[in-house]
C-alpha positions as CSV (number, residue, x, y, z in Angstrom):
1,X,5.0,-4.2,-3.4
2,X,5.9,-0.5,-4.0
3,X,3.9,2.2,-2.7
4,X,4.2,5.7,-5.2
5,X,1.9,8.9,-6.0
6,X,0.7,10.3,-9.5
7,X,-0.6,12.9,-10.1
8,X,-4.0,12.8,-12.2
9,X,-5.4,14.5,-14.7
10,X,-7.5,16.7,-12.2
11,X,-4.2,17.7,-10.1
12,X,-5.0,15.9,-7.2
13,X,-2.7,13.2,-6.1
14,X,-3.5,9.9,-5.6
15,X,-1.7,6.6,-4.2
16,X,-0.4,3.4,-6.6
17,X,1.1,0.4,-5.8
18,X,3.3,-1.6,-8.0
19,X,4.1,-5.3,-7.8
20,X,4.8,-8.4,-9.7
21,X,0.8,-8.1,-11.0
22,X,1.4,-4.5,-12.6
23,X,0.6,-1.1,-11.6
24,X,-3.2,-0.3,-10.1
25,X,-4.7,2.4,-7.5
26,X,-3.9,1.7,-4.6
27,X,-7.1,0.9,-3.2
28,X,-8.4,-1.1,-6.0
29,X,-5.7,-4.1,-4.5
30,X,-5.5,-3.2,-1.1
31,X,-9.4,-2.5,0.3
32,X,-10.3,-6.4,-0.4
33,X,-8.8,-7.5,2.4
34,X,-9.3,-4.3,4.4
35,X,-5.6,-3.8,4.9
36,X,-5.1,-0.2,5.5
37,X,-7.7,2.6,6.0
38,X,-10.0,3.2,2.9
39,X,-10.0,7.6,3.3
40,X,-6.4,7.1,3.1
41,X,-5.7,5.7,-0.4
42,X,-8.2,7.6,-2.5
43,X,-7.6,11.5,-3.4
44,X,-5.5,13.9,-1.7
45,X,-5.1,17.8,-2.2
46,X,-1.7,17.9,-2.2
47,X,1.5,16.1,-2.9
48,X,3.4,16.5,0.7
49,X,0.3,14.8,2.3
50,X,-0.2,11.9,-0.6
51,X,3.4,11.6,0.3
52,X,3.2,11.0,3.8
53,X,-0.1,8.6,3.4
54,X,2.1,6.7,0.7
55,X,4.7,6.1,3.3
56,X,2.9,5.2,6.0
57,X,1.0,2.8,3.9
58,X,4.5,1.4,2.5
59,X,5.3,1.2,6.2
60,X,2.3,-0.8,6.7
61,X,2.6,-3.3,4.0
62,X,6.5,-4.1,4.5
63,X,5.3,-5.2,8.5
64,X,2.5,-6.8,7.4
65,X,5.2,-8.9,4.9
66,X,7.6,-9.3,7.9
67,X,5.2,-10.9,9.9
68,X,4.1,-13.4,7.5
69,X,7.3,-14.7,6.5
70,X,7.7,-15.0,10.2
71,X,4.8,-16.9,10.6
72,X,5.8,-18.9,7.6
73,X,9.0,-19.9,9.2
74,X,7.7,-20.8,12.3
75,X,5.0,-23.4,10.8
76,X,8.1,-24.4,9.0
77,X,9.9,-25.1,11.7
78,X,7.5,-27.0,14.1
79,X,6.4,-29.0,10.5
């Protein structure tokens, strides 16, 4: 999954992810299972700040992967 900004049609910046399912707002996907803060994903003013909310939400989802696939390994391994 791939955290990225666009801008929209009102010039304010918002956060997208893109996966293997297609491209959606970011917190369409990610508020059902109340993974990362919901102020965070909607609206920003500006692109530094949608930038630094995208990569700390990318940040967020590639440890949230890495411990999974840990977790996955371990029930392998005691299976």
């Amino acid at each position: 999954m791939t955290v990225y900004v666009r801008c929209e049609n009102d010039g304010r910046w918002r956060l997208w992810v893109r996966s293997a399912a297609g491209e959606s707002p970011a917190g369409v996907r990610l508020n059902r299972g109340g993974m990362f803060p919901y102020e965070t994903l909607y609206d920003h003013q500006d692109h530094a700040q949608a930038t630094y909310q995208a990569g700390r939400l990318q940040e967020y989802i590639d440890d949230r992967d890495r411990v999974l696939v840990a977790n996955r390994k371990k029930k392998e391994r005691w299976s």
